[in-house]
PyMOL commands that place a pseudoatom at each C-alpha (Angstrom):
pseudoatom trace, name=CA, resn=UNK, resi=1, chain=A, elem=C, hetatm=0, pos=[28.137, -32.272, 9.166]
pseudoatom trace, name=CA, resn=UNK, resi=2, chain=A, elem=C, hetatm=0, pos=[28.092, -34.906, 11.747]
pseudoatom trace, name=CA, resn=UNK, resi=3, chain=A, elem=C, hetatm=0, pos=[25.155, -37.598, 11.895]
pseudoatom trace, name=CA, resn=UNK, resi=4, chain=A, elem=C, hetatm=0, pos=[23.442, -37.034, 15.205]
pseudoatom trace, name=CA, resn=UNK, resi=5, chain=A, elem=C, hetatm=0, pos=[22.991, -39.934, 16.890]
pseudoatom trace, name=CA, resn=UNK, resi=6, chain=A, elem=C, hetatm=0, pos=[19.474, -41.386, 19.057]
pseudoatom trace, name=CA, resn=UNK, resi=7, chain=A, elem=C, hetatm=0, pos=[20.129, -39.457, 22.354]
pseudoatom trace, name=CA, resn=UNK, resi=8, chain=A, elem=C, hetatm=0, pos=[20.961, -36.194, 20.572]
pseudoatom trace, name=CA, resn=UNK, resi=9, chain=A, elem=C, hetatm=0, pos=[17.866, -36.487, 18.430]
pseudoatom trace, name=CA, resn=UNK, resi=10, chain=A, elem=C, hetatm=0, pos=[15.450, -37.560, 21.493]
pseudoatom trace, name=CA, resn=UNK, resi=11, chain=A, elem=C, hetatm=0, pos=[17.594, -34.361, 23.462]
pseudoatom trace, name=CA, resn=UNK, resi=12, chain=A, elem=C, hetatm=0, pos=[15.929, -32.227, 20.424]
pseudoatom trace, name=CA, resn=UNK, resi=13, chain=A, elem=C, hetatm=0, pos=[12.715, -33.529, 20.886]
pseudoatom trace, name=CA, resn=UNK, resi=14, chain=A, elem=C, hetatm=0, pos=[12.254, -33.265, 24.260]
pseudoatom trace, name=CA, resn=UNK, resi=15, chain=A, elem=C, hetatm=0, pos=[13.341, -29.587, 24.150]
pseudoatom trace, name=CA, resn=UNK, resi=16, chain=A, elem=C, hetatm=0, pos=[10.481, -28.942, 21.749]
pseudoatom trace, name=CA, resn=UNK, resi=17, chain=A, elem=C, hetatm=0, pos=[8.248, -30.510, 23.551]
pseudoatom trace, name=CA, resn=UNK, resi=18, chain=A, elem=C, hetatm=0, pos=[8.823, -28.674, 26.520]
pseudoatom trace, name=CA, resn=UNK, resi=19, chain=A, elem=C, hetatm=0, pos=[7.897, -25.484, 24.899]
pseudoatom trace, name=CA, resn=UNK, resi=20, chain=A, elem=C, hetatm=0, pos=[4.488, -27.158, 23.142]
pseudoatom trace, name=CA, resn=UNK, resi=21, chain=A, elem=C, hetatm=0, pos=[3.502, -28.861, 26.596]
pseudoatom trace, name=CA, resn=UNK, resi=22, chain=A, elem=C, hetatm=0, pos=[2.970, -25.144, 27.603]
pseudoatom trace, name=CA, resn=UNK, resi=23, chain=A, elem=C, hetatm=0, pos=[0.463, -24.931, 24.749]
pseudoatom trace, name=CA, resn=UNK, resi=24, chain=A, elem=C, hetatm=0, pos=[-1.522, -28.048, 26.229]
pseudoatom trace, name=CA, resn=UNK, resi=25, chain=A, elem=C, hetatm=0, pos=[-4.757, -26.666, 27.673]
pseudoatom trace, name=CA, resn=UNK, resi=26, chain=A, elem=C, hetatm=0, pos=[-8.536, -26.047, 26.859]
pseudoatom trace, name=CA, resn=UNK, resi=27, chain=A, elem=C, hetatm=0, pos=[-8.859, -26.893, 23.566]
pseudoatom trace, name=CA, resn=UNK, resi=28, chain=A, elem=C, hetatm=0, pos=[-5.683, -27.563, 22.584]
pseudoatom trace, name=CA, resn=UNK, resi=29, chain=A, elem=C, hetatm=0, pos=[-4.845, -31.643, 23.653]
pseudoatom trace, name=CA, resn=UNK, resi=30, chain=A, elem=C, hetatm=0, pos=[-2.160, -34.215, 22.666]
pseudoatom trace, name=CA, resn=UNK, resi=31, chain=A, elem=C, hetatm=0, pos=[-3.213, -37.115, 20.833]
pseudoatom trace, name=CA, resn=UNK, resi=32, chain=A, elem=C, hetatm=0, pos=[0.350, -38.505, 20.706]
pseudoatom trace, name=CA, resn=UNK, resi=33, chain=A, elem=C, hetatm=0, pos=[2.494, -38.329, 23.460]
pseudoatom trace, name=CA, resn=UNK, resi=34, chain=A, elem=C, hetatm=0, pos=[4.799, -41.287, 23.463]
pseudoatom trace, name=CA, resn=UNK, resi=35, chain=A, elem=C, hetatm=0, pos=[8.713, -41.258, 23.059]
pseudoatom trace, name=CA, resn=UNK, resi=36, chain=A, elem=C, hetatm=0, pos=[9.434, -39.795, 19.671]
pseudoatom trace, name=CA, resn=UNK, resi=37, chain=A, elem=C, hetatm=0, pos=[5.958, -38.574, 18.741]
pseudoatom trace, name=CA, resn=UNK, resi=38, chain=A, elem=C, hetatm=0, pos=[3.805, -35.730, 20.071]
pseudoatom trace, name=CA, resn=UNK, resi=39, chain=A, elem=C, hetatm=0, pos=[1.554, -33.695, 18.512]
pseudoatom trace, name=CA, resn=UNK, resi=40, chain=A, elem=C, hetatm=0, pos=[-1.326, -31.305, 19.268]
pseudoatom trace, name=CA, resn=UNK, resi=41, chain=A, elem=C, hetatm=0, pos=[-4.991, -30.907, 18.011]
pseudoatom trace, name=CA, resn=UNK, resi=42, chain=A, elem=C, hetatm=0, pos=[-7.542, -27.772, 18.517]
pseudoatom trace, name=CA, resn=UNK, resi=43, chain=A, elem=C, hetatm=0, pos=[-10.572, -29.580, 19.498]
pseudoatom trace, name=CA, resn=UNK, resi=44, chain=A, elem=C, hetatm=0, pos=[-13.471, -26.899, 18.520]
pseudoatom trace, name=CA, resn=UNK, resi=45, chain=A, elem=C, hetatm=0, pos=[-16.359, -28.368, 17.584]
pseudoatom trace, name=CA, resn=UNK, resi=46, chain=A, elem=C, hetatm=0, pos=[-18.068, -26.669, 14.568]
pseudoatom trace, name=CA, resn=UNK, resi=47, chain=A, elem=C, hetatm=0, pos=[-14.832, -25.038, 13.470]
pseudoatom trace, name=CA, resn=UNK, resi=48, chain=A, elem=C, hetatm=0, pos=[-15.128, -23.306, 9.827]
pseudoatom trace, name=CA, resn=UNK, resi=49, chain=A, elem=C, hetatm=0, pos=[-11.664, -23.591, 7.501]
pseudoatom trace, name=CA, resn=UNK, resi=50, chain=A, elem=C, hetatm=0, pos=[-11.456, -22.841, 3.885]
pseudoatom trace, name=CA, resn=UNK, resi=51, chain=A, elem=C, hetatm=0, pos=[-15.485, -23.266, 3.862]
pseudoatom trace, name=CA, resn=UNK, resi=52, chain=A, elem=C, hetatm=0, pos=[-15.303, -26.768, 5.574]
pseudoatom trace, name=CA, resn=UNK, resi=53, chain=A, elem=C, hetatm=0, pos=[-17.006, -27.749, 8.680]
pseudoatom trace, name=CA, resn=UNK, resi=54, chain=A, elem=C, hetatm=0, pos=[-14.234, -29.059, 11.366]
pseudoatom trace, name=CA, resn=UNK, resi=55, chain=A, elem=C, hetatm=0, pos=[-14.544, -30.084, 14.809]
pseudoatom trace, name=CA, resn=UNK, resi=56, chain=A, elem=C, hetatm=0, pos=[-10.904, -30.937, 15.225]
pseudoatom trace, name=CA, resn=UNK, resi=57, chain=A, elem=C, hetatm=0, pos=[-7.320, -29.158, 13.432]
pseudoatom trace, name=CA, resn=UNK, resi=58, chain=A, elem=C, hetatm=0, pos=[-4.525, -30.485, 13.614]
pseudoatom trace, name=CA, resn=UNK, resi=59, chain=A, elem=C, hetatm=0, pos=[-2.092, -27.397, 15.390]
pseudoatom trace, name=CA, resn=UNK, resi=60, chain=A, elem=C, hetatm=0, pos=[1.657, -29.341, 15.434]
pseudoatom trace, name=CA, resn=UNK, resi=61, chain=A, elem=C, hetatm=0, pos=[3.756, -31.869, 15.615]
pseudoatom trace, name=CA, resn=UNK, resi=62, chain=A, elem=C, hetatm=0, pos=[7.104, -33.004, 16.192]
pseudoatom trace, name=CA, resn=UNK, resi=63, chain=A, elem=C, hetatm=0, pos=[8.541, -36.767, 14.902]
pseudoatom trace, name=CA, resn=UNK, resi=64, chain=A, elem=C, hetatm=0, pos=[11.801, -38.243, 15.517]
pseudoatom trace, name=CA, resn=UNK, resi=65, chain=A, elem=C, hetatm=0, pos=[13.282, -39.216, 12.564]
pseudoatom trace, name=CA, resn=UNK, resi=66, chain=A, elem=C, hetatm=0, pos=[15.848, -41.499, 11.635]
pseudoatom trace, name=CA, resn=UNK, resi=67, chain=A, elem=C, hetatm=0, pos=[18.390, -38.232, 11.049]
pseudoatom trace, name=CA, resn=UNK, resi=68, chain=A, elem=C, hetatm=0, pos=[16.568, -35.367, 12.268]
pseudoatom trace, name=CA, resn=UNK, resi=69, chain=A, elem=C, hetatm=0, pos=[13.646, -33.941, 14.793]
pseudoatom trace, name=CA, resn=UNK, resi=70, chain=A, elem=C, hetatm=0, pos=[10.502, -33.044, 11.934]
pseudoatom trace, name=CA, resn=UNK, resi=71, chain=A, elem=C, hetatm=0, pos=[8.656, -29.639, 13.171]
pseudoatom trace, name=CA, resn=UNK, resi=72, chain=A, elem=C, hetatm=0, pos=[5.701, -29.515, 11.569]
pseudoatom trace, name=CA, resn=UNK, resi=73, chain=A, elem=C, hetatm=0, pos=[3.635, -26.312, 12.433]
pseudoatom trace, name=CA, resn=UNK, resi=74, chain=A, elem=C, hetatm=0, pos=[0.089, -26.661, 10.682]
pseudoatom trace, name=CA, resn=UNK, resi=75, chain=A, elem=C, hetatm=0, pos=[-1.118, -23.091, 10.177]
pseudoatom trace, name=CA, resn=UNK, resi=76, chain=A, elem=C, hetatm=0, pos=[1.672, -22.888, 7.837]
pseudoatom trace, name=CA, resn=UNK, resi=77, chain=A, elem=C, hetatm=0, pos=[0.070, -25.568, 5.319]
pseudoatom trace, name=CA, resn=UNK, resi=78, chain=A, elem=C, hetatm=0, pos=[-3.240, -24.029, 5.909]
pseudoatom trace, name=CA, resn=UNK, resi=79, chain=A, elem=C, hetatm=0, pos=[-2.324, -20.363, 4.945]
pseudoatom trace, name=CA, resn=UNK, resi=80, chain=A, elem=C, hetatm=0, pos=[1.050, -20.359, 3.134]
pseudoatom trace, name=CA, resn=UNK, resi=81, chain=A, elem=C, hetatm=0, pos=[-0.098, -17.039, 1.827]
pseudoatom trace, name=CA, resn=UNK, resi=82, chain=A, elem=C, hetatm=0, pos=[-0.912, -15.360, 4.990]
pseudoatom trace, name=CA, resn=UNK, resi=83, chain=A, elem=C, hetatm=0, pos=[2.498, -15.923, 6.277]
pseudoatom trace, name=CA, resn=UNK, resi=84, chain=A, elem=C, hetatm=0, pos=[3.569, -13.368, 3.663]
pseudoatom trace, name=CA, resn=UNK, resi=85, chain=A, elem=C, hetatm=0, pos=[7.489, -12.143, 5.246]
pseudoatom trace, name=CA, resn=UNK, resi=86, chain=A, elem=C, hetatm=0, pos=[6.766, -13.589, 9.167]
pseudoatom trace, name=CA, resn=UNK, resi=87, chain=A, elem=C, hetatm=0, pos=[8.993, -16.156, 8.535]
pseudoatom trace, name=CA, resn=UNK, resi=88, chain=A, elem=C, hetatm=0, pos=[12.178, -14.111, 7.131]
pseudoatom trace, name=CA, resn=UNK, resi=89, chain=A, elem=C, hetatm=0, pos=[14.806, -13.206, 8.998]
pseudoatom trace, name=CA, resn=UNK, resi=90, chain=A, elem=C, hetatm=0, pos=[14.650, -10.110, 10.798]
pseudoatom trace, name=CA, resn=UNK, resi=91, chain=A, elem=C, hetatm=0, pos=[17.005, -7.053, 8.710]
pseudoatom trace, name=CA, resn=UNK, resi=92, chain=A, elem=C, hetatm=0, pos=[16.689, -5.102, 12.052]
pseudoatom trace, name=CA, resn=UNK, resi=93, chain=A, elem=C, hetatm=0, pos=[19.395, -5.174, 14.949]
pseudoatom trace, name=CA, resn=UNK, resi=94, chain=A, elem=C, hetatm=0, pos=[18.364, -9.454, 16.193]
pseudoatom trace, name=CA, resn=UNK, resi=95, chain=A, elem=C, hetatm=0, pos=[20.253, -12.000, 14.340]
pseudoatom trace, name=CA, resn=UNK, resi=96, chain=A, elem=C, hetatm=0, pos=[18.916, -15.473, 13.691]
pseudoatom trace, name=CA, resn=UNK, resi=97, chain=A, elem=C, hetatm=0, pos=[20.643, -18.077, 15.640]
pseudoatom trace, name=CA, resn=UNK, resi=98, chain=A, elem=C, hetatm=0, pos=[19.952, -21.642, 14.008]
pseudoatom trace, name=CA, resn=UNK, resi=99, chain=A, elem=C, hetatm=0, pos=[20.928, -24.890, 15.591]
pseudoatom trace, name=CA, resn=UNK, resi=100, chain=A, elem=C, hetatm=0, pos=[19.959, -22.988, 18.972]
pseudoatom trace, name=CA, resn=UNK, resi=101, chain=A, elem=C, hetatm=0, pos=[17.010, -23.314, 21.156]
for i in range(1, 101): cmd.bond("trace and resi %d" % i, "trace and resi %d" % (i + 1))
show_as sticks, trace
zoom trace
């Protein structure tokens, strides 16, 4: 497989963060929005998660790496087990279609 090169990766990036800018509103704000980084935060104060008082969560993030765009989608790491089969591929008549967005 071919190493991508800078522009492909930022061309990655900037397609996810199309789709997360939609996300951007009430509570949910960027703290990082600078070439290469963006991420967004749920800013609720007095927010209750695994017993723990929170007035902030981090929701997701995307980081351009040296060879690939990192995705990082923070319910995930908060509830591995109430994913459960959500993120399988579906056995009905829609195929998966990696490497498009």
């Amino acid at each position: 497989m071919a190493k991508l090169n800078q522009e492909q990766l930022l061309g990655i990036f900037n397609t996810l963060k199309a789709a997360m800018l939609l996300h951007e509103k009430g509570s949910i704000k960027a703290r990082f929005n600078i070439e290469g980084k963006y991420d967004l935060w749920s800013e609720i104060p007095g927010l209750t998660i695994a017993g723990r008082l929170r007035n902030e969560v981090a929701f997701c993030a995307i980081i351009v790496q040296s060879t690939y765009v990192g995705f990082y989608y923070m319910p995930i790491y908060g509830s591995p087990d109430n994913i459960g089969g959500q993120l399988a591929p579906s056995s009905g008549s829609a195929k998966s279609t990696p490497n498009r967005l």
